[in-house]
C-alpha positions as CSV (number, residue, x, y, z in Angstrom):
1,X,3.8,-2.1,20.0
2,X,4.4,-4.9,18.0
3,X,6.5,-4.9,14.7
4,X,5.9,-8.2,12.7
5,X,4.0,-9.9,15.7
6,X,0.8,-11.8,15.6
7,X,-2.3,-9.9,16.4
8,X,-3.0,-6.5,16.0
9,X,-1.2,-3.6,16.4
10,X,-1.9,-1.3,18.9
11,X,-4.9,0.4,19.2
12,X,-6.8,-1.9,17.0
13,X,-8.9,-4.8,18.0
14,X,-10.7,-7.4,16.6
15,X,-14.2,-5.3,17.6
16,X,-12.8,-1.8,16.5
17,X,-11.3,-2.5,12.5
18,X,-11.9,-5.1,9.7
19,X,-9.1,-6.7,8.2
20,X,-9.7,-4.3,5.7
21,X,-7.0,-1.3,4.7
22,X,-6.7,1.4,1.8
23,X,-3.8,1.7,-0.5
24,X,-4.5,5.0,-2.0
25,X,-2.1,5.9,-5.1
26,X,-3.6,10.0,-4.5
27,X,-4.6,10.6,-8.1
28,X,-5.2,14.1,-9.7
29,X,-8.7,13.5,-11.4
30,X,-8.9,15.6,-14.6
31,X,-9.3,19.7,-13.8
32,X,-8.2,19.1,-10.3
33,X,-4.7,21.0,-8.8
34,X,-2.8,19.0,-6.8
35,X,-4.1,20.8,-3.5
36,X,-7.7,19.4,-4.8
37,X,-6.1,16.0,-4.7
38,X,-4.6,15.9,-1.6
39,X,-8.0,17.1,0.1
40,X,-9.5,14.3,-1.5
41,X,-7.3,11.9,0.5
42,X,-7.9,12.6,3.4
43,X,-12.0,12.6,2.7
44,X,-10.9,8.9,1.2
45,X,-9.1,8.3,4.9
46,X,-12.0,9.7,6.4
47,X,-14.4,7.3,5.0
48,X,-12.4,4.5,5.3
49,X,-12.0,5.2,9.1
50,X,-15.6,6.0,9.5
51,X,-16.4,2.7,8.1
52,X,-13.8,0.4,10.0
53,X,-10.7,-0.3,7.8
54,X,-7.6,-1.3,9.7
55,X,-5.0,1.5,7.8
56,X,-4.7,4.0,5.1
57,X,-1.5,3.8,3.0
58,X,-0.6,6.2,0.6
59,X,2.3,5.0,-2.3
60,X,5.4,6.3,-3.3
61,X,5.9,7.3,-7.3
62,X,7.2,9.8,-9.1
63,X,7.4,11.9,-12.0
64,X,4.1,11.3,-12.7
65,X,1.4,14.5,-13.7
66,X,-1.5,12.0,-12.8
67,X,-0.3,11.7,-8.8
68,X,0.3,13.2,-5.9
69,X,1.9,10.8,-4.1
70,X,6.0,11.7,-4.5
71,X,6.1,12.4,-1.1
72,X,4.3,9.5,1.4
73,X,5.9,10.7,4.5
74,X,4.2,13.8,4.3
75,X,1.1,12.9,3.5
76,X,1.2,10.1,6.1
77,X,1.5,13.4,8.4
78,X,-1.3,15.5,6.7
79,X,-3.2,12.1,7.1
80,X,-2.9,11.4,10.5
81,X,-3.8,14.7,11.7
82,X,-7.2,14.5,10.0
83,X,-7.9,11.0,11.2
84,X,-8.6,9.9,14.9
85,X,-8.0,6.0,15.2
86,X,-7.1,4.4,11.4
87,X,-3.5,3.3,11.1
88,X,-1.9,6.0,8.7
89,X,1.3,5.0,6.8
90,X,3.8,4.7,3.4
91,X,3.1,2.2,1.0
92,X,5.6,2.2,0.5
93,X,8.3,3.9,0.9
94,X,10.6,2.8,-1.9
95,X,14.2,2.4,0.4
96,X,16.7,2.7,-2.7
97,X,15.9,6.1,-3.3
98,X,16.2,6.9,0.2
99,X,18.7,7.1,3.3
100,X,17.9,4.6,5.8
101,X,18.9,6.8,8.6
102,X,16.7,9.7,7.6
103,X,13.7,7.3,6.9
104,X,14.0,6.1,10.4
105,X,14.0,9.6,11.5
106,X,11.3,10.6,9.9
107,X,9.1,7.6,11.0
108,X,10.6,7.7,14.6
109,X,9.0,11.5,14.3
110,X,6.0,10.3,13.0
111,X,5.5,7.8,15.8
112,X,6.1,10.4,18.2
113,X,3.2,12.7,16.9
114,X,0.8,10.1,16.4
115,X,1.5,6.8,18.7
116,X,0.5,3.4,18.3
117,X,-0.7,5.0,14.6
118,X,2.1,4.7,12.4
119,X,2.8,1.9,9.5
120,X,5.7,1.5,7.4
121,X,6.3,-0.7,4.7
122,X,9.3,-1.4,2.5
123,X,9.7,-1.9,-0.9
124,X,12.3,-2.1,-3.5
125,X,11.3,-0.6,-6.5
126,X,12.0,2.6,-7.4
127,X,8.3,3.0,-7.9
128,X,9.3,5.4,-11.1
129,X,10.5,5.1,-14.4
130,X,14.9,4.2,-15.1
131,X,15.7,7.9,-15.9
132,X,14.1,9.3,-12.7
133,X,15.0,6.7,-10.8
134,X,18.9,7.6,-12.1
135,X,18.0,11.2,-10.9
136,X,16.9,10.2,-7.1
137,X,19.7,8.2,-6.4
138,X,22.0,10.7,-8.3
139,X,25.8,10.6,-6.4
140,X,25.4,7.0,-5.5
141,X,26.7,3.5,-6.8
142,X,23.6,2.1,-6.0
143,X,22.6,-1.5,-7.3
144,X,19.2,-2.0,-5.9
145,X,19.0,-5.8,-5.8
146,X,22.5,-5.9,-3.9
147,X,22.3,-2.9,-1.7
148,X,18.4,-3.2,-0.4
149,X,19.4,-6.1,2.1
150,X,21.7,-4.1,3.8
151,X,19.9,-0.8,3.4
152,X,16.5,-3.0,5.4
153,X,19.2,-4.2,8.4
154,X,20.7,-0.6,8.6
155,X,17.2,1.2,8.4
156,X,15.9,-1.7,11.6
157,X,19.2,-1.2,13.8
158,X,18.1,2.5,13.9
159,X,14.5,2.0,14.5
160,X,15.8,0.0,17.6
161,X,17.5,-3.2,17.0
162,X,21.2,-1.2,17.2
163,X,24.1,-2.5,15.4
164,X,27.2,-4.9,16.5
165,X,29.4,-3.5,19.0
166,X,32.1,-1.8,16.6
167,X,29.9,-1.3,13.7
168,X,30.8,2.3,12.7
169,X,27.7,3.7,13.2
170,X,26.7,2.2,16.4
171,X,27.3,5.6,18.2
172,X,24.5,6.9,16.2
173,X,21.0,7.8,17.3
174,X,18.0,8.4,15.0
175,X,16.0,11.2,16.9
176,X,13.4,11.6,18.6
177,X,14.1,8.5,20.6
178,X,10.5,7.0,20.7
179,X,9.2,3.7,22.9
180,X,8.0,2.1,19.3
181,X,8.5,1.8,16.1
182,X,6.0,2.0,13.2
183,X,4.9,-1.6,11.9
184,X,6.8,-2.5,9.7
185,X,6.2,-4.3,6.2
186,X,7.6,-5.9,3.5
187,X,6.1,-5.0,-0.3
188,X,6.7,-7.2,-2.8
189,X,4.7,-8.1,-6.8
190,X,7.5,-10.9,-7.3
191,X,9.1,-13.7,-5.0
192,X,11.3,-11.7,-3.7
193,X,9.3,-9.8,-1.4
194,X,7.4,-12.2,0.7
195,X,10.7,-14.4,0.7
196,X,12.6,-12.0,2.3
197,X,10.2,-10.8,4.7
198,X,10.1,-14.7,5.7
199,X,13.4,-15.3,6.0
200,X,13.9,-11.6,8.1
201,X,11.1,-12.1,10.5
202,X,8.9,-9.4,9.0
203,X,5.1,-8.5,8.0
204,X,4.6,-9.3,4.6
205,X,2.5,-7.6,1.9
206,X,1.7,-8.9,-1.6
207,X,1.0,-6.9,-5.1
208,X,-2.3,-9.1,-6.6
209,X,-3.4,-6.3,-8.5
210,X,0.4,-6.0,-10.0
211,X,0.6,-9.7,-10.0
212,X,-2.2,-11.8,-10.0
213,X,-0.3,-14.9,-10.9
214,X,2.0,-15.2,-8.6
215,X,0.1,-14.1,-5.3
216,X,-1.4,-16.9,-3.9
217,X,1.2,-19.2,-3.9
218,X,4.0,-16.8,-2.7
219,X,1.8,-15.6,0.3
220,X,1.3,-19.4,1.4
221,X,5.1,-19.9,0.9
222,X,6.1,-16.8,2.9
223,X,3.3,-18.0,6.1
224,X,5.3,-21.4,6.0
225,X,8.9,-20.6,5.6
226,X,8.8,-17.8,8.2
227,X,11.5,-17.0,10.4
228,X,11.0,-15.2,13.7
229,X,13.1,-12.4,14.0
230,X,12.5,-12.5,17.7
231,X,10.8,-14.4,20.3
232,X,7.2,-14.4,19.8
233,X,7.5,-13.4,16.5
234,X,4.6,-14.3,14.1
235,X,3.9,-14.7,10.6
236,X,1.5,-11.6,9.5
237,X,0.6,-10.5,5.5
238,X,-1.5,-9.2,3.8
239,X,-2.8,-8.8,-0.2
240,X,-3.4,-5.4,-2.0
241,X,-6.5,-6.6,-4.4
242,X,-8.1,-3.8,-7.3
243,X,-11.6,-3.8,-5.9
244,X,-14.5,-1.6,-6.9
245,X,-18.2,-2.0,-5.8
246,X,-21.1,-0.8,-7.0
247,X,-25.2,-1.5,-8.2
248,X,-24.7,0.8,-10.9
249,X,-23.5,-1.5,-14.1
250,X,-22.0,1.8,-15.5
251,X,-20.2,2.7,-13.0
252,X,-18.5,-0.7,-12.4
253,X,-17.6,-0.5,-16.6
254,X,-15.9,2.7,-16.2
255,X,-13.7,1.6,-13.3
256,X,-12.5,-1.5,-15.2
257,X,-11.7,0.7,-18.4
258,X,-10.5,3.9,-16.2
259,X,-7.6,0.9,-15.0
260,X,-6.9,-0.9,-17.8
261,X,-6.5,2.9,-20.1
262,X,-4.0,4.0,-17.4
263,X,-2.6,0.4,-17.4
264,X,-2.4,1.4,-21.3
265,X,-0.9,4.7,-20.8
266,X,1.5,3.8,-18.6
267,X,3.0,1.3,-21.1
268,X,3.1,4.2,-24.2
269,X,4.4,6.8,-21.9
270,X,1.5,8.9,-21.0
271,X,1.4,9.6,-17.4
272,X,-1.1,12.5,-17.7
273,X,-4.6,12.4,-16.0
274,X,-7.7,10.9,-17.7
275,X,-10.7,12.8,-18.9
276,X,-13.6,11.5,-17.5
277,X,-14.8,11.5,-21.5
278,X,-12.3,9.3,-22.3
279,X,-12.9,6.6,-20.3
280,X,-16.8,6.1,-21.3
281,X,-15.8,6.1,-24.9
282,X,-13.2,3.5,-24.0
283,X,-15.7,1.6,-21.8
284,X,-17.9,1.0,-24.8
285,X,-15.2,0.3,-27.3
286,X,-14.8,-3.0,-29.2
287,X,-11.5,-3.1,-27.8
288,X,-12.1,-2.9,-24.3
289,X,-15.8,-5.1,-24.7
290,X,-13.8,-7.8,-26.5
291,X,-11.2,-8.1,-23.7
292,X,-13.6,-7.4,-20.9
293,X,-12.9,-10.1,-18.0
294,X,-9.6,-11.5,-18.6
295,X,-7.6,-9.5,-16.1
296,X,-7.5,-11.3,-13.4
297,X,-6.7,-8.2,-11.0
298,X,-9.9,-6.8,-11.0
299,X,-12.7,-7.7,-8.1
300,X,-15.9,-5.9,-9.6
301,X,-19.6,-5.8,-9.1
302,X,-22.4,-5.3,-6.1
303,X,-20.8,-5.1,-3.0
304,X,-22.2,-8.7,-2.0
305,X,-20.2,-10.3,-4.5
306,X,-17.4,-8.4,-4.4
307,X,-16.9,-9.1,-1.0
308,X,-17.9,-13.3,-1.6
309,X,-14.9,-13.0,-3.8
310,X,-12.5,-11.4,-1.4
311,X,-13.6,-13.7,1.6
312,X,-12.3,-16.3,-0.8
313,X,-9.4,-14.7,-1.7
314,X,-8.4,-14.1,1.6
315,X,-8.8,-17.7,2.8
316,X,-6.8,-19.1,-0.3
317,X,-3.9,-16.8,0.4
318,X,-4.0,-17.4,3.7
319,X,-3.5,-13.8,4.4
320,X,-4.5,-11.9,7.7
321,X,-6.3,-9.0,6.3
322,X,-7.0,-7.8,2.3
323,X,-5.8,-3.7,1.3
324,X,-8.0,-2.5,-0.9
325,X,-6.6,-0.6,-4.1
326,X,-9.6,1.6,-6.0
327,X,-8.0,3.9,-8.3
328,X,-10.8,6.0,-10.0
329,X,-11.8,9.3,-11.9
330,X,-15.1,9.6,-9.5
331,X,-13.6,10.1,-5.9
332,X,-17.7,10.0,-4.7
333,X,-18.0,6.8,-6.0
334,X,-14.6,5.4,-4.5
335,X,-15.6,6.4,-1.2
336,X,-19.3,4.6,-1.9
337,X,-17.0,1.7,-3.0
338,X,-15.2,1.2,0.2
339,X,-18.3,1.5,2.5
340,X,-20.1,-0.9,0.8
341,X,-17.0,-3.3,0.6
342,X,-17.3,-2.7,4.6
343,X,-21.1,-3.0,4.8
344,X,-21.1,-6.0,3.0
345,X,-18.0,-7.6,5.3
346,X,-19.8,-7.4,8.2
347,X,-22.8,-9.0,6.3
348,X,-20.8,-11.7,5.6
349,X,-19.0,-12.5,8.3
Protein backbone atom coordinates (compact mmCIF):
# COMPACT_ATOMS: atom_id res chain seq x y z
CA UNK A 1 0.00 0.00 0.00
CA UNK A 2 1.11 3.22 -0.83
CA UNK A 3 1.56 6.18 1.77
CA UNK A 4 1.89 9.58 -0.06
CA UNK A 5 2.37 7.84 -3.62
CA UNK A 6 0.75 8.70 -6.87
CA UNK A 7 -2.30 6.76 -7.77
CA UNK A 8 -4.66 5.25 -5.71
CA UNK A 9 -4.49 3.54 -2.71
CA UNK A 10 -5.26 0.07 -2.54
CA UNK A 11 -8.35 -1.31 -3.32
CA UNK A 12 -9.53 1.72 -5.24
CA UNK A 13 -9.33 2.25 -8.88
CA UNK A 14 -10.04 4.64 -11.25
CA UNK A 15 -13.45 2.39 -12.36
CA UNK A 16 -14.51 1.59 -8.69
CA UNK A 17 -14.44 5.47 -6.72
CA UNK A 18 -14.69 9.22 -7.75
CA UNK A 19 -12.31 11.48 -6.59
CA UNK A 20 -14.95 12.26 -4.32
CA UNK A 21 -14.69 11.73 -0.21
CA UNK A 22 -16.85 12.71 2.90
CA UNK A 23 -15.63 14.72 5.83
CA UNK A 24 -18.28 14.18 8.23
CA UNK A 25 -18.02 16.43 11.53
CA UNK A 26 -21.04 13.69 13.13
CA UNK A 27 -23.45 16.23 14.34
CA UNK A 28 -26.28 15.71 16.98
CA UNK A 29 -29.35 17.28 15.07
CA UNK A 30 -31.73 18.80 17.65
CA UNK A 31 -33.75 15.85 19.94
CA UNK A 32 -31.32 13.29 18.80
CA UNK A 33 -28.85 11.35 21.71
CA UNK A 34 -25.66 10.87 20.78
CA UNK A 35 -26.34 6.99 19.88
CA UNK A 36 -28.99 8.59 17.22
CA UNK A 37 -25.99 10.42 15.85
CA UNK A 38 -23.61 7.94 15.51
CA UNK A 39 -26.20 5.65 13.63
CA UNK A 40 -26.63 8.39 11.31
CA UNK A 41 -22.91 8.19 10.29
CA UNK A 42 -22.66 5.29 9.31
CA UNK A 43 -26.15 5.65 7.00
CA UNK A 44 -23.98 8.95 5.72
CA UNK A 45 -20.95 6.22 5.03
CA UNK A 46 -23.34 3.98 3.61
CA UNK A 47 -24.56 6.28 1.01
CA UNK A 48 -21.43 7.70 0.20
CA UNK A 49 -20.11 4.16 -0.51
CA UNK A 50 -23.15 3.11 -2.33
CA UNK A 51 -22.65 5.99 -4.58
CA UNK A 52 -18.81 5.85 -5.32
CA UNK A 53 -16.83 8.32 -3.01
CA UNK A 54 -13.16 7.46 -2.54
CA UNK A 55 -13.30 7.70 1.75
CA UNK A 56 -15.34 8.71 4.67
CA UNK A 57 -13.47 10.80 7.29
CA UNK A 58 -14.85 11.60 10.46
CA UNK A 59 -13.11 14.92 12.58
CA UNK A 60 -11.69 15.29 15.75
CA UNK A 61 -13.32 18.14 18.21
CA UNK A 62 -14.20 18.39 21.49
CA UNK A 63 -16.15 19.76 24.08
CA UNK A 64 -18.74 20.43 22.01
CA UNK A 65 -22.74 19.41 22.89
CA UNK A 66 -23.54 19.68 19.02
CA UNK A 67 -20.86 16.56 18.06
CA UNK A 68 -20.02 13.39 18.31
CA UNK A 69 -16.90 13.27 16.98
CA UNK A 70 -14.32 13.41 20.20
CA UNK A 71 -13.31 10.20 19.44
CA UNK A 72 -12.34 9.51 15.42
CA UNK A 73 -10.46 6.37 16.04
CA UNK A 74 -13.41 4.77 17.27
CA UNK A 75 -15.67 5.68 14.98
CA UNK A 76 -13.28 4.96 12.15
CA UNK A 77 -13.78 1.37 13.73
CA UNK A 78 -17.67 1.43 14.10
CA UNK A 79 -17.34 2.82 10.43
CA UNK A 80 -15.47 0.33 8.79
CA UNK A 81 -17.31 -2.58 10.10
CA UNK A 82 -20.53 -1.22 8.49
CA UNK A 83 -18.93 -0.38 5.16
CA UNK A 84 -17.48 -2.99 2.55
CA UNK A 85 -15.06 -1.08 0.16
CA UNK A 86 -14.93 2.97 1.07
CA UNK A 87 -11.75 4.13 2.59
CA UNK A 88 -12.73 4.74 6.40
CA UNK A 89 -10.39 7.18 8.43
CA UNK A 90 -9.64 10.33 11.03
CA UNK A 91 -9.84 13.65 9.80
CA UNK A 92 -8.03 14.30 11.58
CA UNK A 93 -6.62 13.20 14.28
CA UNK A 94 -5.33 16.35 15.97
CA UNK A 95 -1.43 14.89 17.02
CA UNK A 96 -0.82 17.48 19.95
CA UNK A 97 -3.35 16.16 22.07
CA UNK A 98 -2.13 12.76 21.44
CA UNK A 99 0.89 10.24 21.92
CA UNK A 100 2.40 9.37 18.74
CA UNK A 101 3.20 6.01 19.82
CA UNK A 102 -0.35 5.14 20.85
CA UNK A 103 -1.78 6.78 17.60
CA UNK A 104 0.41 4.48 15.61
CA UNK A 105 -0.94 1.63 17.62
CA UNK A 106 -4.12 2.34 17.26
CA UNK A 107 -4.00 2.81 13.39
CA UNK A 108 -1.51 -0.14 12.98
CA UNK A 109 -4.69 -2.06 14.76
CA UNK A 110 -7.01 -0.57 12.54
CA UNK A 111 -5.07 -1.57 9.52
CA UNK A 112 -4.99 -4.99 10.64
CA UNK A 113 -8.86 -5.38 11.04
CA UNK A 114 -9.66 -3.65 7.90
CA UNK A 115 -6.68 -3.85 5.21
CA UNK A 116 -5.94 -1.73 2.41
CA UNK A 117 -9.00 0.43 4.19
CA UNK A 118 -7.53 2.68 6.61
CA UNK A 119 -6.70 6.69 6.19
CA UNK A 120 -4.98 8.87 8.50
CA UNK A 121 -4.50 12.36 8.44
CA UNK A 122 -2.66 14.79 10.64
CA UNK A 123 -3.44 17.95 11.82
CA UNK A 124 -2.14 20.41 14.25
CA UNK A 125 -4.85 22.07 15.84
CA UNK A 126 -6.29 21.16 18.79
CA UNK A 127 -9.57 21.13 17.02
CA UNK A 128 -11.17 22.60 20.47
CA UNK A 129 -11.35 25.66 22.29
CA UNK A 130 -7.70 26.99 24.65
CA UNK A 131 -9.18 25.78 28.02
CA UNK A 132 -9.87 22.19 26.74
CA UNK A 133 -7.20 22.03 24.79
CA UNK A 134 -5.05 22.93 28.32
CA UNK A 135 -7.11 19.96 29.72
CA UNK A 136 -6.05 17.19 26.97
CA UNK A 137 -2.58 17.89 27.05
CA UNK A 138 -2.76 18.35 30.91
CA UNK A 139 0.99 17.02 32.41
CA UNK A 140 2.85 18.19 29.33
CA UNK A 141 5.10 21.22 28.27
CA UNK A 142 3.67 21.07 25.07
CA UNK A 143 4.13 24.00 22.48
CA UNK A 144 2.26 22.91 19.50
CA UNK A 145 4.01 24.80 16.72
CA UNK A 146 7.49 23.56 18.15
CA UNK A 147 6.74 20.09 19.19
CA UNK A 148 4.33 18.86 16.08
CA UNK A 149 7.40 18.35 13.76
CA UNK A 150 8.91 16.02 15.91
CA UNK A 151 5.73 14.51 17.21
CA UNK A 152 4.92 13.78 12.84
CA UNK A 153 8.72 12.05 12.54
CA UNK A 154 8.23 10.11 15.81
CA UNK A 155 4.54 9.02 14.95
CA UNK A 156 6.18 7.78 10.95
CA UNK A 157 9.27 5.82 12.48
CA UNK A 158 6.70 3.78 14.31
CA UNK A 159 4.33 3.19 11.55
CA UNK A 160 7.50 1.80 9.77
CA UNK A 161 10.17 4.14 8.88
CA UNK A 162 12.17 3.14 12.39
CA UNK A 163 14.37 5.54 14.01
CA UNK A 164 18.39 6.13 13.81
CA UNK A 165 20.40 3.41 15.20
CA UNK A 166 20.79 4.80 18.93
CA UNK A 167 17.68 6.80 19.03
CA UNK A 168 16.27 5.80 22.49
CA UNK A 169 13.32 4.35 21.29
CA UNK A 170 14.50 2.38 18.40
CA UNK A 171 13.94 -0.90 20.48
CA UNK A 172 10.35 -0.10 20.43
CA UNK A 173 7.67 -1.75 18.43
CA UNK A 174 4.11 -0.31 17.85
CA UNK A 175 1.83 -3.57 17.88
CA UNK A 176 0.28 -5.42 15.91
CA UNK A 177 3.07 -5.38 13.44
CA UNK A 178 1.11 -4.95 10.15
CA UNK A 179 2.54 -5.14 6.18
CA UNK A 180 0.98 -1.34 5.69
CA UNK A 181 0.35 1.52 7.12
CA UNK A 182 -2.87 3.71 6.82
CA UNK A 183 -2.42 6.71 4.14
CA UNK A 184 -1.29 9.14 5.55
CA UNK A 185 -2.24 13.03 5.30
CA UNK A 186 -1.43 16.21 6.05
CA UNK A 187 -4.47 18.77 7.22
CA UNK A 188 -3.86 22.18 7.01
CA UNK A 189 -6.42 25.85 6.70
CA UNK A 190 -3.14 27.99 6.75
CA UNK A 191 0.39 27.70 4.91
CA UNK A 192 1.66 25.65 7.16
CA UNK A 193 0.01 22.52 6.29
CA UNK A 194 0.50 21.94 2.68
CA UNK A 195 4.16 23.35 3.25
CA UNK A 196 5.07 20.88 5.43
CA UNK A 197 3.56 18.03 3.83
CA UNK A 198 5.68 19.27 0.72
CA UNK A 199 8.78 19.53 2.22
CA UNK A 200 8.15 15.89 4.27
CA UNK A 201 7.04 13.94 1.26
CA UNK A 202 3.42 13.54 2.36
CA UNK A 203 -0.35 13.67 0.98
CA UNK A 204 -1.68 16.94 1.46
CA UNK A 205 -5.18 18.10 2.37
CA UNK A 206 -6.48 21.65 2.34
CA UNK A 207 -9.36 23.46 4.61
CA UNK A 208 -11.41 25.68 1.64
CA UNK A 209 -14.33 25.74 3.64
CA UNK A 210 -12.12 27.14 6.73
CA UNK A 211 -10.07 29.09 4.31
CA UNK A 212 -11.30 30.03 1.10
CA UNK A 213 -8.61 32.62 0.53
CA UNK A 214 -5.82 30.95 0.87
CA UNK A 215 -6.56 27.51 -0.81
CA UNK A 216 -5.89 27.67 -4.22
CA UNK A 217 -2.68 29.08 -4.19
CA UNK A 218 -1.20 26.97 -1.28
CA UNK A 219 -2.38 23.73 -2.98
CA UNK A 220 -0.50 24.75 -6.27
CA UNK A 221 2.57 25.67 -4.07
CA UNK A 222 2.60 22.45 -2.15
CA UNK A 223 2.20 20.16 -5.85
CA UNK A 224 5.39 22.22 -6.93
CA UNK A 225 7.63 22.44 -4.07
CA UNK A 226 7.21 18.72 -3.20
CA UNK A 227 9.72 16.69 -1.85
CA UNK A 228 9.71 12.89 -2.19
CA UNK A 229 10.14 11.28 0.99
CA UNK A 230 11.11 8.13 -0.90
CA UNK A 231 11.65 6.83 -4.28
CA UNK A 232 8.65 7.05 -6.32
CA UNK A 233 7.14 9.32 -4.13
CA UNK A 234 4.39 11.56 -5.68
CA UNK A 235 2.67 14.67 -4.98
CA UNK A 236 -1.07 13.78 -3.97
CA UNK A 237 -3.89 16.49 -2.21
CA UNK A 238 -6.82 17.08 -1.94
CA UNK A 239 -9.53 20.15 -0.95
CA UNK A 240 -12.36 19.81 1.74
CA UNK A 241 -15.09 22.22 -0.03
CA UNK A 242 -18.80 23.04 2.00
CA UNK A 243 -21.04 21.60 -0.69
CA UNK A 244 -24.71 21.07 -0.62
CA UNK A 245 -27.03 20.05 -3.54
CA UNK A 246 -30.38 20.21 -4.05
CA UNK A 247 -33.68 21.32 -6.60
CA UNK A 248 -35.46 22.43 -3.72
CA UNK A 249 -34.60 26.44 -3.27
CA UNK A 250 -35.58 26.00 0.39
CA UNK A 251 -33.61 23.50 1.17
CA UNK A 252 -30.44 24.95 -0.37
CA UNK A 253 -31.46 28.41 1.95
CA UNK A 254 -31.50 26.51 5.00
CA UNK A 255 -28.14 24.78 4.56
CA UNK A 256 -26.40 28.21 3.87
CA UNK A 257 -28.09 29.71 7.11
CA UNK A 258 -27.83 26.27 9.19
CA UNK A 259 -23.66 27.06 8.51
CA UNK A 260 -23.33 30.47 8.76
CA UNK A 261 -25.68 30.41 12.52
CA UNK A 262 -23.29 27.65 13.71
CA UNK A 263 -20.41 29.76 12.15
CA UNK A 264 -22.25 32.43 14.45
CA UNK A 265 -22.45 30.34 17.48
CA UNK A 266 -19.30 29.22 17.42
CA UNK A 267 -17.84 32.77 17.60
CA UNK A 268 -20.39 33.87 20.87
CA UNK A 269 -19.75 30.62 22.57
CA UNK A 270 -22.73 28.53 21.88
CA UNK A 271 -21.75 25.09 20.89
CA UNK A 272 -25.28 23.59 21.42
CA UNK A 273 -27.35 21.96 18.65
CA UNK A 274 -29.67 23.95 16.35
CA UNK A 275 -33.41 23.76 16.19
CA UNK A 276 -34.57 23.06 13.04
CA UNK A 277 -36.97 26.37 13.78
CA UNK A 278 -34.20 28.36 14.15
CA UNK A 279 -32.64 28.06 11.14
CA UNK A 280 -35.78 28.93 8.82
CA UNK A 281 -36.43 32.02 10.82
CA UNK A 282 -32.76 32.81 10.29
CA UNK A 283 -32.94 31.83 6.59
CA UNK A 284 -35.45 34.50 5.97
CA UNK A 285 -33.97 37.23 8.09
CA UNK A 286 -32.79 40.55 6.82
CA UNK A 287 -29.64 39.69 8.22
CA UNK A 288 -28.85 36.61 6.66
CA UNK A 289 -30.83 37.86 3.07
CA UNK A 290 -28.61 40.98 3.11
CA UNK A 291 -25.34 38.95 3.40
CA UNK A 292 -26.51 35.99 1.38
CA UNK A 293 -23.60 35.07 -1.18
CA UNK A 294 -20.52 36.52 0.10
CA UNK A 295 -19.03 33.54 1.75
CA UNK A 296 -16.97 32.22 -0.43
CA UNK A 297 -16.95 28.70 1.24
CA UNK A 298 -20.19 27.69 0.18
CA UNK A 299 -20.78 25.47 -3.27
CA UNK A 300 -24.81 25.57 -3.39
CA UNK A 301 -27.55 24.82 -5.82
CA UNK A 302 -28.83 21.79 -8.31
CA UNK A 303 -26.48 19.18 -8.39
CA UNK A 304 -25.46 20.16 -12.08
CA UNK A 305 -24.03 23.32 -11.04
CA UNK A 306 -22.73 22.36 -8.00
CA UNK A 307 -20.68 19.94 -9.49
CA UNK A 308 -19.66 22.61 -12.73
CA UNK A 309 -18.28 24.56 -9.85
CA UNK A 310 -16.27 21.84 -8.20
CA UNK A 311 -14.90 20.45 -11.65
CA UNK A 312 -13.44 23.95 -11.72
CA UNK A 313 -12.38 24.05 -8.45
CA UNK A 314 -10.59 21.04 -8.69
CA UNK A 315 -8.69 21.97 -11.90
CA UNK A 316 -7.64 25.45 -10.35
CA UNK A 317 -6.23 23.81 -7.34
CA UNK A 318 -4.76 21.39 -9.00
CA UNK A 319 -5.87 18.87 -6.60
CA UNK A 320 -6.36 15.03 -7.07
CA UNK A 321 -9.76 14.54 -5.68
CA UNK A 322 -12.40 17.23 -3.76
CA UNK A 323 -13.80 15.93 0.15
CA UNK A 324 -16.91 16.95 0.50
CA UNK A 325 -18.04 18.77 3.88
CA UNK A 326 -22.14 19.00 4.24
CA UNK A 327 -22.85 19.82 7.72
CA UNK A 328 -26.75 19.89 8.08
CA UNK A 329 -29.91 19.67 10.42
CA UNK A 330 -31.75 17.29 7.69
CA UNK A 331 -29.43 14.07 7.60
CA UNK A 332 -32.13 12.79 4.53
CA UNK A 333 -31.35 15.60 2.65
CA UNK A 334 -27.38 15.33 3.17
CA UNK A 335 -27.45 11.91 2.03
CA UNK A 336 -29.66 13.24 -1.22
CA UNK A 337 -26.90 15.89 -1.42
CA UNK A 338 -24.03 13.55 -1.88
CA UNK A 339 -25.73 11.23 -4.37
CA UNK A 340 -26.58 13.83 -6.55
CA UNK A 341 -23.07 15.46 -6.19
CA UNK A 342 -22.09 11.76 -7.51
CA UNK A 343 -24.80 11.53 -10.09
CA UNK A 344 -24.05 14.66 -11.49
CA UNK A 345 -19.96 13.76 -11.60
CA UNK A 346 -20.32 11.06 -13.62
CA UNK A 347 -22.63 13.30 -15.83
CA UNK A 348 -20.03 15.48 -16.27
CA UNK A 349 -17.16 13.81 -16.73
Amino acid sequence: MRDGRAGFPTGVTPNSSLPLSVLDFVGIEHGETAHDSIAGAVEIAQAAEAAGYRRYWVSEHHNMSSLACSAPEILTAHVAARTERIRVGAGGIMLPNHSPFKVAETFRTLTAMYPGRIDLALGRAPGTDPLTAHVLRRGLQLDPGAEFPGQVAELLAFLGDGFPEGHPYASLIAAPVVDESPQLFMLGSSQYGPAFAAVNGLSAVFAHHMSPDLAFDLLRDYRRDFEPRRQGDLPYSAMSVLTFASDDPDAVLDFEAGWALTMANLRRGVREPLRPEQVREFARSAEFLGNRGRDARMVTGTAKAVVSQLLEMKERAEVDELVIVTPGLDRPRRTTSLAEVARAWRDAT
